[in-house]
MIPA-170104 format. One record per residue (C-alpha): residue in one letter; x, y, z. Coordinates in pm, whole numbers, plus 32768, in hexadecimal, padded with zeros to 4 digits. Layout:
BEGIN
<residuo a xx X yy Y zz Z>
...
***
This chain:
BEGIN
<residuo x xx 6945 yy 2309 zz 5E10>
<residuo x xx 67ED yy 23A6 zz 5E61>
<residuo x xx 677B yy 238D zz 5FD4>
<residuo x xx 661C yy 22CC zz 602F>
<residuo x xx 6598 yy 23F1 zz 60E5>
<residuo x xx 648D yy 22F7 zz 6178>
<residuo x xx 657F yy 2263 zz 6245>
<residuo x xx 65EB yy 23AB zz 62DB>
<residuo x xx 64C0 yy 23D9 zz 6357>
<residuo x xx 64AF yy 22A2 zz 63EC>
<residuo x xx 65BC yy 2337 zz 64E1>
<residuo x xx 6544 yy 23EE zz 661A>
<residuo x xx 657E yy 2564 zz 65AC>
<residuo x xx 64BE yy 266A zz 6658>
<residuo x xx 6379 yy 26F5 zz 6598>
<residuo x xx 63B6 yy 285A zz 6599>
<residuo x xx 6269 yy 28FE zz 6605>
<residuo x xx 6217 yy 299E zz 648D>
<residuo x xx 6233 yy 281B zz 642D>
<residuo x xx 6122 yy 27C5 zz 654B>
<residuo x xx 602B yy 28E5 zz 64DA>
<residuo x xx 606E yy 2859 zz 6368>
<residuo x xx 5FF6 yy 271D zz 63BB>
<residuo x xx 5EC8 yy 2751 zz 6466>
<residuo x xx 5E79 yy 285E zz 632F>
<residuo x xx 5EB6 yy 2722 zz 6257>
<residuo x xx 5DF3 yy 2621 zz 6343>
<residuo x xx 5CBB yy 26DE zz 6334>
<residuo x xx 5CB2 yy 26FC zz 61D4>
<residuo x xx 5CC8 yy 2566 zz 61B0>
<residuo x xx 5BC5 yy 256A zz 62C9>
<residuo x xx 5AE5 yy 2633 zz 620A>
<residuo x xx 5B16 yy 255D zz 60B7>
<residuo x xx 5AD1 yy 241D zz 618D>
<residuo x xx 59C1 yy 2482 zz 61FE>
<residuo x xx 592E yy 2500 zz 60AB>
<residuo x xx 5923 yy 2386 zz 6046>
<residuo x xx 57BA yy 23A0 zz 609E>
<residuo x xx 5727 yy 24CC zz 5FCF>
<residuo x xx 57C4 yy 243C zz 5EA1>
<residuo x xx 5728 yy 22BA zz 5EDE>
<residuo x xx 55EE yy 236A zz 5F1A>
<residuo x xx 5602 yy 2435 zz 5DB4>
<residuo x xx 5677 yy 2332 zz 5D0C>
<residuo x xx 5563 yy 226E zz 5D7D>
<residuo x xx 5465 yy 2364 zz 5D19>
<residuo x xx 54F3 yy 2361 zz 5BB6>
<residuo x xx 54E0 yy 21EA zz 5BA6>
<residuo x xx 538E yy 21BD zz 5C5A>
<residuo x xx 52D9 yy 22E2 zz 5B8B>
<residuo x xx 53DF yy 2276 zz 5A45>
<residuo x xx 5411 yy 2408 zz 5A27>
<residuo x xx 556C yy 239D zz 5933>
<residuo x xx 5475 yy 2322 zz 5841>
<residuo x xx 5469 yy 2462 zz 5712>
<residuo x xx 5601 yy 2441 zz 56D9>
<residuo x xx 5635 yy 22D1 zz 573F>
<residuo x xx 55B2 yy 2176 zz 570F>
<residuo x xx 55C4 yy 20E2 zz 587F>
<residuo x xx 5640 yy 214D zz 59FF>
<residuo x xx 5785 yy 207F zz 595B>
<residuo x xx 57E5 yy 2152 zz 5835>
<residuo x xx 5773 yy 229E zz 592D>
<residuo x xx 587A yy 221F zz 5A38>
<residuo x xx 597F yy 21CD zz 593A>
<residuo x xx 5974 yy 2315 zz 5841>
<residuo x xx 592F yy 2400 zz 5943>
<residuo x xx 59F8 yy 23E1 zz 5A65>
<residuo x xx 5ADD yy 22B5 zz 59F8>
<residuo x xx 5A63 yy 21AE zz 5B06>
<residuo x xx 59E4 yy 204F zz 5AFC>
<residuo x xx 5884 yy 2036 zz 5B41>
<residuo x xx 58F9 yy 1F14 zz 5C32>
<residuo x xx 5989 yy 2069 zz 5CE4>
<residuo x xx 586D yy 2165 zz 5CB1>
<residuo x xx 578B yy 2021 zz 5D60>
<residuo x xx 58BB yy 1FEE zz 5E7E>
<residuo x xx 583A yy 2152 zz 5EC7>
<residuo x xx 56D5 yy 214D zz 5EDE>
<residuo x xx 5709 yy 2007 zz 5F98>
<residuo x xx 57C1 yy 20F6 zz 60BB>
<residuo x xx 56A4 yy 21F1 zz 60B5>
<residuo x xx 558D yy 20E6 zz 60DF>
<residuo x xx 5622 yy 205F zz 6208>
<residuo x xx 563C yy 21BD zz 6292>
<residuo x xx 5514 yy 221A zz 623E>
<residuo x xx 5484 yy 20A7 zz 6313>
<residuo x xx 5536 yy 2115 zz 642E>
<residuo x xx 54B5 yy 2283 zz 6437>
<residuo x xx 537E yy 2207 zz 6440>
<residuo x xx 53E9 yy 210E zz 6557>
<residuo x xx 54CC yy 21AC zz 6622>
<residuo x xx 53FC yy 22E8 zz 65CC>
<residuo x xx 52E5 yy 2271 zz 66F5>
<residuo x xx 53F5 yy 21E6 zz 67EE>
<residuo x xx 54DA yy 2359 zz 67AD>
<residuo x xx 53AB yy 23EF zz 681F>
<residuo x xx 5357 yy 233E zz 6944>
<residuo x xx 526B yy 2227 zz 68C2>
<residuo x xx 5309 yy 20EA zz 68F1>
<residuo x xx 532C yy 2012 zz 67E1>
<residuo x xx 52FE yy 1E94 zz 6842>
<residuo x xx 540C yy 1D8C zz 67CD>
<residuo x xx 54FE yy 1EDA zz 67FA>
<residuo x xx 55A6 yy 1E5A zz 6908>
<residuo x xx 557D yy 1FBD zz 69B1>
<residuo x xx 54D3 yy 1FCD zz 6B38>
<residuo x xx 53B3 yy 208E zz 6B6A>
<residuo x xx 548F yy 2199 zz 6C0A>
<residuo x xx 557D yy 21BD zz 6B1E>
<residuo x xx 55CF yy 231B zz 6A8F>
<residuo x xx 56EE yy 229C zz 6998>
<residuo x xx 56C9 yy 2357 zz 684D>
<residuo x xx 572F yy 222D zz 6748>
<residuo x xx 57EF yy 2310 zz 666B>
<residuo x xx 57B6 yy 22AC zz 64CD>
<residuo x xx 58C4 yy 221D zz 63DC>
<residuo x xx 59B7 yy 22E1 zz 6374>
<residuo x xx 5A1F yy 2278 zz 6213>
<residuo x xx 59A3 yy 2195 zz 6113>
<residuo x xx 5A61 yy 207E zz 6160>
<residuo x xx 5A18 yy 2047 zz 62E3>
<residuo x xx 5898 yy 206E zz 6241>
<residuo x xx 58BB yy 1F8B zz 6106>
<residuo x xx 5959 yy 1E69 zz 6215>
<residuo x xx 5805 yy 1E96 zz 62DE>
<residuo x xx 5755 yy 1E50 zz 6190>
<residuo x xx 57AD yy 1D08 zz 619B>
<residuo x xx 56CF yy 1CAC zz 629B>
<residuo x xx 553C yy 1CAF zz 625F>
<residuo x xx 54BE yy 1E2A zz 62D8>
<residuo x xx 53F6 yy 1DAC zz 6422>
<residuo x xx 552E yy 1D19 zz 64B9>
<residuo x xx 561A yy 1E5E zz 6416>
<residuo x xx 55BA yy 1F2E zz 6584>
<residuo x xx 562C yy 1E39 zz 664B>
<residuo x xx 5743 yy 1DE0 zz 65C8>
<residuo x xx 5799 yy 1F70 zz 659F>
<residuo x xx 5745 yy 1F9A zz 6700>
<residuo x xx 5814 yy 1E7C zz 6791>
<residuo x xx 5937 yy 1EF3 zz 66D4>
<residuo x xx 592F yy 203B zz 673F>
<residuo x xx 591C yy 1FB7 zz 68B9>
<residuo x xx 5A52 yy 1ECC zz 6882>
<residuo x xx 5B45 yy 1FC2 zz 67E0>
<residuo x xx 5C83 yy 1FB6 zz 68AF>
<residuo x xx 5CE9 yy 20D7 zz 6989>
<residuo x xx 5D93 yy 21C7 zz 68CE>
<residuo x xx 5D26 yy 2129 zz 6782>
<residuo x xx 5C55 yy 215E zz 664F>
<residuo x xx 5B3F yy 2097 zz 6571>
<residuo x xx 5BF0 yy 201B zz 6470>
<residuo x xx 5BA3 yy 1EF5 zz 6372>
<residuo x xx 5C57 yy 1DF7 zz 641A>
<residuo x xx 5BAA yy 1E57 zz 656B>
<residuo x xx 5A47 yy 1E21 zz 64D0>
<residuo x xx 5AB8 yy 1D00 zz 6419>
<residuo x xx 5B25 yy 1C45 zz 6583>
<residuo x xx 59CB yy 1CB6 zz 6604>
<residuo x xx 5909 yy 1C28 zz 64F5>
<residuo x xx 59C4 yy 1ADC zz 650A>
<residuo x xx 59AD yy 1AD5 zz 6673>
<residuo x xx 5837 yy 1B2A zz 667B>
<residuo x xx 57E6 yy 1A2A zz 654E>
<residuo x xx 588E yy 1931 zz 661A>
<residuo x xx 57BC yy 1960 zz 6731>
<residuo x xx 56A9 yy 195A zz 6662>
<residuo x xx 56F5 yy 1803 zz 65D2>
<residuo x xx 5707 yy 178C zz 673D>
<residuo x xx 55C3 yy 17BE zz 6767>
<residuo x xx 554F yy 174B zz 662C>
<residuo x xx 5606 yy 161D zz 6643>
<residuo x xx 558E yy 15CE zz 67C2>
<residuo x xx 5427 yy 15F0 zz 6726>
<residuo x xx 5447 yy 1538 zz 663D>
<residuo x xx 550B yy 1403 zz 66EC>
<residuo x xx 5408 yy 1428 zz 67FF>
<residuo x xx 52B3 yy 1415 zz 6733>
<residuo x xx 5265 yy 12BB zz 67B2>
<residuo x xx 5297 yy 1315 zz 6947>
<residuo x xx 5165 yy 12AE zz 6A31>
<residuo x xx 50A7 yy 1262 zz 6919>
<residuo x xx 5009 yy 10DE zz 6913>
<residuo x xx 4F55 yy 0FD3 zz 686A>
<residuo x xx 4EB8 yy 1071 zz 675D>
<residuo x xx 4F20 yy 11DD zz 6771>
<residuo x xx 507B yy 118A zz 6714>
<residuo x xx 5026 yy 10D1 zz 658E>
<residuo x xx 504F yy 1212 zz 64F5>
<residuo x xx 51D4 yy 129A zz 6597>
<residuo x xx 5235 yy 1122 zz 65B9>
<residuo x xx 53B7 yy 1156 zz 65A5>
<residuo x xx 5498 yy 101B zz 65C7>
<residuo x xx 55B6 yy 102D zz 66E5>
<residuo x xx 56CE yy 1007 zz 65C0>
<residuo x xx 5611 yy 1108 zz 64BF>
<residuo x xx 561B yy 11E3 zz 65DD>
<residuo x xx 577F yy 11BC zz 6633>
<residuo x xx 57E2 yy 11D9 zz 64C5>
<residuo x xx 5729 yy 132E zz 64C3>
<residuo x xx 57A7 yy 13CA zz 661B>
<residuo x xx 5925 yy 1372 zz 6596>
<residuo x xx 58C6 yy 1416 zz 642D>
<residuo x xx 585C yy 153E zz 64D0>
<residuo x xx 5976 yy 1554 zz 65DB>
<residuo x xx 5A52 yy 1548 zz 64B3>
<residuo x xx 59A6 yy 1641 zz 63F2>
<residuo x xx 59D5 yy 1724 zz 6512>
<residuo x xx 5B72 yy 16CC zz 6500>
<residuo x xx 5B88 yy 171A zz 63AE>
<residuo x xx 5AFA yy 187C zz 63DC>
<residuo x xx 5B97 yy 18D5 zz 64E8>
<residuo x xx 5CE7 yy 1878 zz 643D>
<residuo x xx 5C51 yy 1969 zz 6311>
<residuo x xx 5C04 yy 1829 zz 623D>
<residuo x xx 5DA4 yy 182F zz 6226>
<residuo x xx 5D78 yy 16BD zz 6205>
<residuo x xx 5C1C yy 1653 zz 6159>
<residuo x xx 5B88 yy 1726 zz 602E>
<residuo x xx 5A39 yy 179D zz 605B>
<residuo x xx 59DE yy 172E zz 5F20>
<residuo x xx 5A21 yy 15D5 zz 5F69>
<residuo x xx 597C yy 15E2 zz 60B5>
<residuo x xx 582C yy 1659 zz 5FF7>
<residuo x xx 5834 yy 1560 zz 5EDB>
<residuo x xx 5866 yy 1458 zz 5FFB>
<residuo x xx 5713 yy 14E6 zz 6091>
<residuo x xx 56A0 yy 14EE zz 5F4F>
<residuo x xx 56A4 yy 1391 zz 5ED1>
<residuo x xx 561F yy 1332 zz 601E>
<residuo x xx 54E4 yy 1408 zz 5FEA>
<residuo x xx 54A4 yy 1377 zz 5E92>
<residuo x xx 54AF yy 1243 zz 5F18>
<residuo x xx 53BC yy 1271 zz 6023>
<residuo x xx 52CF yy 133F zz 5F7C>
<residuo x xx 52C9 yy 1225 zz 5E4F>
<residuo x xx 5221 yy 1160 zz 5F58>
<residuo x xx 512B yy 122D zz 5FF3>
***
């Protein structure tokens, strides 16, 4: 019966020293592959901007497909990765150099070089937030990394959840608060009922639940077709 060699290598066996220098050979090569994730989004956004495929194919599509066997849903996943890194070059860029960026979250002393992603998918994560708030959200995960740890997806992901959050705080303290020490007149406009307001604060506390439970329990979808018929109803009105 044939051995899973995986699991002895689970066991604790000494790495010979040869096996040590192997692996860093090895490691640097995947380093330098990683990190190449940006000078092929930023070609293959040059040949879809300036549509260079065009003389042996119809559209960026067909070019993806017949010529290096992707999806253009890939090829896009790329140049997704090298926008954002080229946003926070230009961002980071200025505070690297000793110009501080506002909304950063870096002091006026600070001489912390915010290092850049290192592969496409830490970058293509960051593309899911709009480009003016992709710094900050960078920056504040590179200050919260654990000791001893790395960036990774699930890292960023946390960050952007917990920053989001924070940001519907606010948002939702704004807009609960629209009618304070305003009278007679003034307040015709952002009149709010007690109970409309109530029914609001507990939607939003809830929306806040469901996302930080990863929207285990409540579709997204449902959530926006919820806000949706709510909107049409509204605006039929107005």
């Amino acid at each position: 019966m044939e051995r899973d060699m995986s699991e002895e290598y689970k066991k604790n066996i000494p790495v010979s020293v040869k096996d040590q220098n192997r692996l860093a050979e090895l490691e640097v090569i995947v380093t330098k592959n990683f990190k190449a994730f940006y000078e092929v989004g930023c070609a293959l956004r040059e040949i879809r901007e300036k549509r260079y495929y065009r003389q042996a194919h119809n559209t960026f599509e067909d070019y993806c497909r017949e010529m290096w066997d992707i999806l253009e849903r890939s090829a896009n996943f790329q140049i997704k990765a090298a926008n954002v890194v080229d946003n926070l070059q230009l961002k980071l860029g200025e505070a690297n150099h000793g110009t501080i960026v506002p909304g950063l979250g870096l002091s006026e002393n600070s001489n912390q070089t915010i290092p850049l992603p290192e592969n496409e998918h830490q970058a293509r994560i960051l593309s899911r937030v709009p480009p003016e708030d992709q710094p900050s959200v960078w920056v504040e995960a590179v200050k919260t990394i654990p000791e001893g740890g790395k960036i990774t997806a699930s890292h960023i992901k946390k960050t952007m959840r917990e920053m989001n959050l924070a940001s519907m705080s606010a948002v939702r303290k704004e807009v609960t608060e629209t009618d304070m020490g305003k009278k007679g007149d003034d307040i015709k406009d952002d009149r709010v009922s007690k109970k409309f307001k109530s029914s609001f604060t507990d939607f939003f506390d809830q929306v806040q639940k469901e996302r930080q439970h990863n929207w285990r329990y409540t579709d997204k979808k449902v959530v926006l077709r919820f806000l949706k018929a709510i909107y049409t109803t509204v605006n039929s009105e107005i």
